[in-house]
Every structure is written in structure tokens, then in C-alpha cells.
N, C-alpha and C positions, 0 to 999 in steps of 0.2 A: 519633514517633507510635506507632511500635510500644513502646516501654518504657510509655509512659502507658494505653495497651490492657493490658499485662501488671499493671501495677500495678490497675486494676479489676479484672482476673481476680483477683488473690491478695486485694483486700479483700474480694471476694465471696464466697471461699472463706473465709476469717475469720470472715464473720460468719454465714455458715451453721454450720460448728465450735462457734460462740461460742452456737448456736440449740440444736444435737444437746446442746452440754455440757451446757445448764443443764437443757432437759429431761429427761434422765439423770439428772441430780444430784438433779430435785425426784422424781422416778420411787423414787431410791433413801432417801429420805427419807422415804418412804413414802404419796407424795401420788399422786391418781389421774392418769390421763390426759388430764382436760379440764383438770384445774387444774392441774397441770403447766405445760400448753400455754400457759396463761392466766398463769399468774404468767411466764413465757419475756417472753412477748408484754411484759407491764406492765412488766419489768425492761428491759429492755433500752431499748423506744423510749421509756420514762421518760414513760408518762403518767401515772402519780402516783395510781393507786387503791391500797389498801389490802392489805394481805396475804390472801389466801384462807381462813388457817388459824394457828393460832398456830404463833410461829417460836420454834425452838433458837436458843441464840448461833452454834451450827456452822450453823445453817441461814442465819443472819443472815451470818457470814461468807460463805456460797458466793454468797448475791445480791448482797453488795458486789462480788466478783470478777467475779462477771456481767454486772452495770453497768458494771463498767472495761473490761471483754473488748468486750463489745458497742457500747456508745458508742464504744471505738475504734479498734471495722469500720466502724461507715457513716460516721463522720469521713473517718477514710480514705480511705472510697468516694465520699463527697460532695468532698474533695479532689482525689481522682484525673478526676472528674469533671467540675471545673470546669476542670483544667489540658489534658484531652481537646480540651472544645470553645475555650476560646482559645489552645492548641497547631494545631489544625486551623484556626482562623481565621488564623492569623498566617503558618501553613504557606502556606496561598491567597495571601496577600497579596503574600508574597515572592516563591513561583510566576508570580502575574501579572508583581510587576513584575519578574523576572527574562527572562519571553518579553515585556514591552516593552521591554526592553533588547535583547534579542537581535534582533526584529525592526525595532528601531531603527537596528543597526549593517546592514543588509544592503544591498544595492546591485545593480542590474540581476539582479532576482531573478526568482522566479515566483509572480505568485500562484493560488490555483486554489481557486477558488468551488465546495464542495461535495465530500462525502466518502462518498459511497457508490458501488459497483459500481465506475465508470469512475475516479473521484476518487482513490482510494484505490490502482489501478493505476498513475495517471499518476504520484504519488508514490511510489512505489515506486520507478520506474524516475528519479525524479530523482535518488530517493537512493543509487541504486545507480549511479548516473553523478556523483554528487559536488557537482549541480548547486543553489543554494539556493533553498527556495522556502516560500511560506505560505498554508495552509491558511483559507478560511473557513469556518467550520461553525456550525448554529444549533441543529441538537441537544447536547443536554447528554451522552448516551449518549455520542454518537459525538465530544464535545469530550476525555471523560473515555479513551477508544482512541487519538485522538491524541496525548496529554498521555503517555500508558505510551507510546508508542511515542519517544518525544522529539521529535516533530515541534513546529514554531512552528505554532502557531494562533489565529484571533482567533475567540473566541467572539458571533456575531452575525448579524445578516441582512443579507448582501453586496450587495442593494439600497442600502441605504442610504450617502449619501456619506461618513460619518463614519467608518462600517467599513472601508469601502475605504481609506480613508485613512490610519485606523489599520494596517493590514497594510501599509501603505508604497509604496501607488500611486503615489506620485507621483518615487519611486526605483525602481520595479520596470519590468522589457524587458516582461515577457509578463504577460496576466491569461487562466487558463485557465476558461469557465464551464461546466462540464458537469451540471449539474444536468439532471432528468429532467423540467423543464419548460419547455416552449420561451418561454413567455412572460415565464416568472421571468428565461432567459438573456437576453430581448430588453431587457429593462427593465436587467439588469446592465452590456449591452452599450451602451447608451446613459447610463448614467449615469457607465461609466468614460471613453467616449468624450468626454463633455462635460469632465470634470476635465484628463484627459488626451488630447492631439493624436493628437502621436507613439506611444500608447502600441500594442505589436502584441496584439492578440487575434484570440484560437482561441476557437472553440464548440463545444457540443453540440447535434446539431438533429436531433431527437428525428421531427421529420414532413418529407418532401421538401417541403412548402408554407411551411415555415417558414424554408428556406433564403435566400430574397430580403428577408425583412424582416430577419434576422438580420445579411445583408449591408448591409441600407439602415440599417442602425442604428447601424454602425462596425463590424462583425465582417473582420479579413482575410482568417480563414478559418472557413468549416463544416465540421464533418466530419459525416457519419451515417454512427454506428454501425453500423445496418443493412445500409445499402450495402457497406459495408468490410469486412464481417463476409461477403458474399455475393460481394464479388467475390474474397476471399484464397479459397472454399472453390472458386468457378468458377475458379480459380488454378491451386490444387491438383490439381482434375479433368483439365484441361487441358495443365499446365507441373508433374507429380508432381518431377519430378528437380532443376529450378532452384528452388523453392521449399525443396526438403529443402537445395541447397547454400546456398540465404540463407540459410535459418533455423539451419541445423546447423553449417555449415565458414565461414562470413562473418560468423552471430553477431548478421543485423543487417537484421530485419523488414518494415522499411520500406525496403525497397535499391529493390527494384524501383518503388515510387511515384517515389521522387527521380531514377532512371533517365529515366521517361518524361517529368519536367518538364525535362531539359536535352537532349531529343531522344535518346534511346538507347532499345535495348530486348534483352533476352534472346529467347534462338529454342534450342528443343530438337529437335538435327537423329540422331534414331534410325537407326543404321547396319543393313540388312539384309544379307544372304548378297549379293545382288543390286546393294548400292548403291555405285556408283562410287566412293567415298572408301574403300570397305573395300580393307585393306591397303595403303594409302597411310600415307607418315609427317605426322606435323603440322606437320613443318618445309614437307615440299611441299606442303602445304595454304595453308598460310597464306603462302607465296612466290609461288604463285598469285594468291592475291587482291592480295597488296601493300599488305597493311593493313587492306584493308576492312573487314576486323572479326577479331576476337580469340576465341579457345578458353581460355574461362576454367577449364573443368573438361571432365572426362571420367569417366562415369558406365558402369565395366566393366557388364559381363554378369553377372560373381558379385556385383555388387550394390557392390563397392568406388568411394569414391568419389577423383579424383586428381584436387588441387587444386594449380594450377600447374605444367599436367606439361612435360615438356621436348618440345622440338625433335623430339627424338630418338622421339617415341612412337610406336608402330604401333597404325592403327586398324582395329579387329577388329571383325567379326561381330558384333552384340550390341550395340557401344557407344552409349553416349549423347551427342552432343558438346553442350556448354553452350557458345553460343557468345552475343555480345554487338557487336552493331553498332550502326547508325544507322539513325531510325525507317523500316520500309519497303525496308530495303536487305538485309536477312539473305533472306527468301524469295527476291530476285533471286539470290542467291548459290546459293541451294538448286536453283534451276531453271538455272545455268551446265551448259556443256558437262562432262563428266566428265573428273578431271586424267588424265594419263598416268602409270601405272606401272612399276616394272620391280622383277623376278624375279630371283635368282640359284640354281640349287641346283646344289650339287657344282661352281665354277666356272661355268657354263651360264648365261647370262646370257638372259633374255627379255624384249621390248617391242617 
């Protein structure tokens, strides 16, 4: 595609030279500048008027060369121009069916209705997990970004059952619909549910009231954005230090949601001057409890954070402990009697 673009560039440049010459040449022959112009014009695109002026044989030679120059630039150009458009036609064709092939061969895949804001995110993270998935999209704009991007995508409107089909519904685990209409999700949500039983679907559910029809439709799960978006920053406010060790030293966002579906939860227990665990080791901490729950991290005073720390650690003033139990059981832990300590300095042993 690119050589046939360069070959119009250079006919174009041809026959503009082939414009400059002859106007020069009749310029130096001693002809005016209209008719100059005018005899250019009559020579080249050969429509057949008469000379302007009586011609030299050298003048009669330079408009023969002219006729040969110039006839063939737009030859050229009308060549380079026809191999353009069925070079680009032929390029599509193989393009399509090259991504029906490819979405042919897939197998418990993903597909995911819609490419914009969320769409395009969720993608991302497929493909940065290795995972295979295909795109529905019905703008043309946003088919020609996933096409550079090398994603599979079916150009279409993911209502309809024939698209869906085509993307390979009926081989695909999951069909993700996040489009920013809840109605559009509800109509996709049912019309994949009717093809397929088994098949698992995630939504986007744009309004809390939209969440029950979405589920009456076949949806497994809703998500709203909103919600999600409002409780990670009430998170934050709340749980600053477990959040910074998901997301920073674990890598892995949604830890805490999947925590709370198998009954677990994180608890950030801040050590004061004052608080019974200070200066206690973690080995005696947690030989106390006897498993109860686990010290996954520890979040110093100078801000470092110690991921898997040992037995061996002393908790100081200042710390944070990140700890991780069973739902309801970490605050009982926090309200126990305070452990026993002991002191040694210079031999001197105290407790």
C-alpha cells in the first residue's frame, strides 16, 4: 500500500515538471503567458484545438516531447491509481478473512461487547495476562484502533445473533457486555443467554435499578462502575496501608473483593507508644493466637513497607501491622488481653 501511494506521489510530481517545462519552453519561444498556459493545457490533455500561433519545426519538436512527457504522467497516475484502490480492496478482504480465521481457531475465549472507556481497559488487562479474547465493536473509528492495535474484532452490532456468533459464542467461557447502555447490555444479555445456557456473563450496569433486570436476563454478574469506583476510594480513606500493599507489593487489585467472597478479610492494626503488641516479636504474637490469623505485612514508621517478614521481627512504635483473618474475628483479636513481654538489657532480664 505504501509503494503504490509513493508511485502517485512521483507521477504527480511528473506531470506537474512536465506542466513547469512546457510553459517555460513556450514562455522562451517567445509566446505570452496566457497562451503559453493554454497551449500547456491543449498539449498535454490532447484535446485537439489548434495551435495559438504559427509554430517553428523546433517549436513543433518541443510539443511533440510535451505530448510524450505529459501523457505519460497521468498514465502513470491513472495506473498508479487504479492499483491503489484494488490493492486496498484486496488488502480488506484478506484482512477480514485472515481475523476469521483467527477467531475461528479460538476456544474458551472472551468476548466483550464494546470499546470504549471500560472496553478498551478490560482488554488491555487480557492481553497483558495472555488471556484470548474478541472484541465487538460497531463504530468504524474505533474498529480501525483495534485493527492497529492487532486485536480480533468483529465489526457489528452485538445484539444481533449472527454477530455474536460470528465472534465464536458458541466456543467462548465468558461474554463481557460493558457498553454504556444498560438497555443495549440487557437485550445483549439475553440474547446470548438464549443461544447459549452455560455460557458465564459479566455486565455493565450503568444505574443501581438496572441491576435486577440485568440479572433476570441471564447476567452472573453486575458490576457498577460507580459503586466500585466509591468503595476502592472509601478503601483507601479507611485501609491507606492494605490497599498501597495490594496494589503495590501483591500486584493485584481485586485481592480484597475475592478475599471477602471466601469469608476472609484484611484489618489494619496501628501500633501506639501505648499499645500492648509494641515491642513484642511476631513470632509471640502470632503463638498466641495459634493461627488465628496471619501478619502479612508490616508497614514501618519511615514509611517502608516488609512483605513476609519473619518470626524474628520486633514491633515498634509506629508500625502498621496488615493482618488477614476470618470474617469478624480480626477486631476480637484486637480487643484480647495484651500478650506478655520480656526485656533483657546488659544480662537483666524483666517481665
Amino acid at each position: 500500500m505504501r509503494q503504490t501511494t509513493r508511485h502517485l506521489s512521483l507521477g504527480a510530481a511528473f506531470l506537474i515538471i512536465s506542466l513547469v517545462f512546457g510553459l517555460v519552453g513556450y514562455r522562451f519561444a517567445g509566446w505570452g503567458w496566457l497562451e503559453s498556459i493554454y497551449m500547456v493545457i491543449i498539449t498535454i490533455f490532447g484535446v485537439g484545438y489548434g495551435e495559438v500561433q504559427e509554430t517553428t519545426p523546433a517549436v513543433k519538436i518541443f510539443t511533440i516531447t510535451l505530448i510524450l512527457a505529459g501523457c505519460s504522467a497521468y498514465v502513470y497516475i491513472a495506473g498508479a491509481f487504479i492499483n491503489w484502490l484494488t490493492e486496498g480492496q484486496l488488502q480488506r478482504a484478506l484482512g477480514k478473512r485472515k481475523m476469521a480465521h483467527g477467531i475461528h481457531q479460538l476456544k474458551n475465549h472472551t468476548i466483550v461487547c464494546g470499546y470504549g472507556r471500560i472496553g478498551s481497559t478490560v482488554t488491555k488487562e487480557l492481553n497483558d495476562a495472555g488471556k484470548p479474547f474478541v472484541i465487538i465493536e460497531k463504530k468504524p473509528s474505533l474498529v480501525n484502533e483495534i485493527e492497529e492495535l492487532g486485536y480480533l474484532c468483529v465489526h457489528g452490532d452485538a445484539t444481533e445473533e449472527d454477530v455474536l456468533l460470528e465472534a465464536g459464542l458458541q466456543r467462548a467461557h465468558t461474554l463481557a457486555t460493558v457498553l454504556p447502555d444498560d438497555a443495549i447490555n440487557v437485550f445483549i444479555v439475553l440474547t446470548a443467554r438464549n443461544l447459549i445456557s452455560h455460557l458465564n456473563i459479566i455486565t455493565r450496569g450503568n444505574h443501581p435499578s438496572s441491576e435486577p433486570k440485568l440479572l433476570q436476563a441471564g447476567a452472573d454478574r453486575v458490576l457498577l462502575p460507580e459503586h466500585i469506583c466509591a468503595e476502592r476510594i472509601a478503601h483507601i480513606i479507611i485501609k491507606p496501608s492494605t490497599r498501597e500493599l495490594l496494589e503495590y507489593d501483591l500486584n493485584d487489585p481485586l485481592f480484597l473483593e475475592s478475599l471477602t467472597e471466601i469469608g476472609l478479610e484484611l484489618e489494619e492494626i496501628p501500633l501506639t507508644k501505648d499499645s500492648p503488641f509494641t515491642g513484642a516479636s511476631l513470632g509471640d504474637l502470632e503463638a498466641r493466637e495459634k493461627g488465628a490469623f496471619l501478619v502479612i505485612a508490616i508497614r514501618k514508621k519511615s514509611g517502608e513497607m516488609i512483605t513476609k517478614p519473619s518470626l524474628e521481627t520486633c514491633l515498634e512504635a509506629g508500625d502498621i501491622l496488615i493482618v488477614m483473618g476470618h470474617l469478624g474475628m480480626v477486631p476480637q483479636f484486637i480487643r484480647k488481653t495484651p500478650i506478655k513481654r520480656k526485656f533483657s538489657y546488659s544480662g537483666l532480664k524483666l517481665g
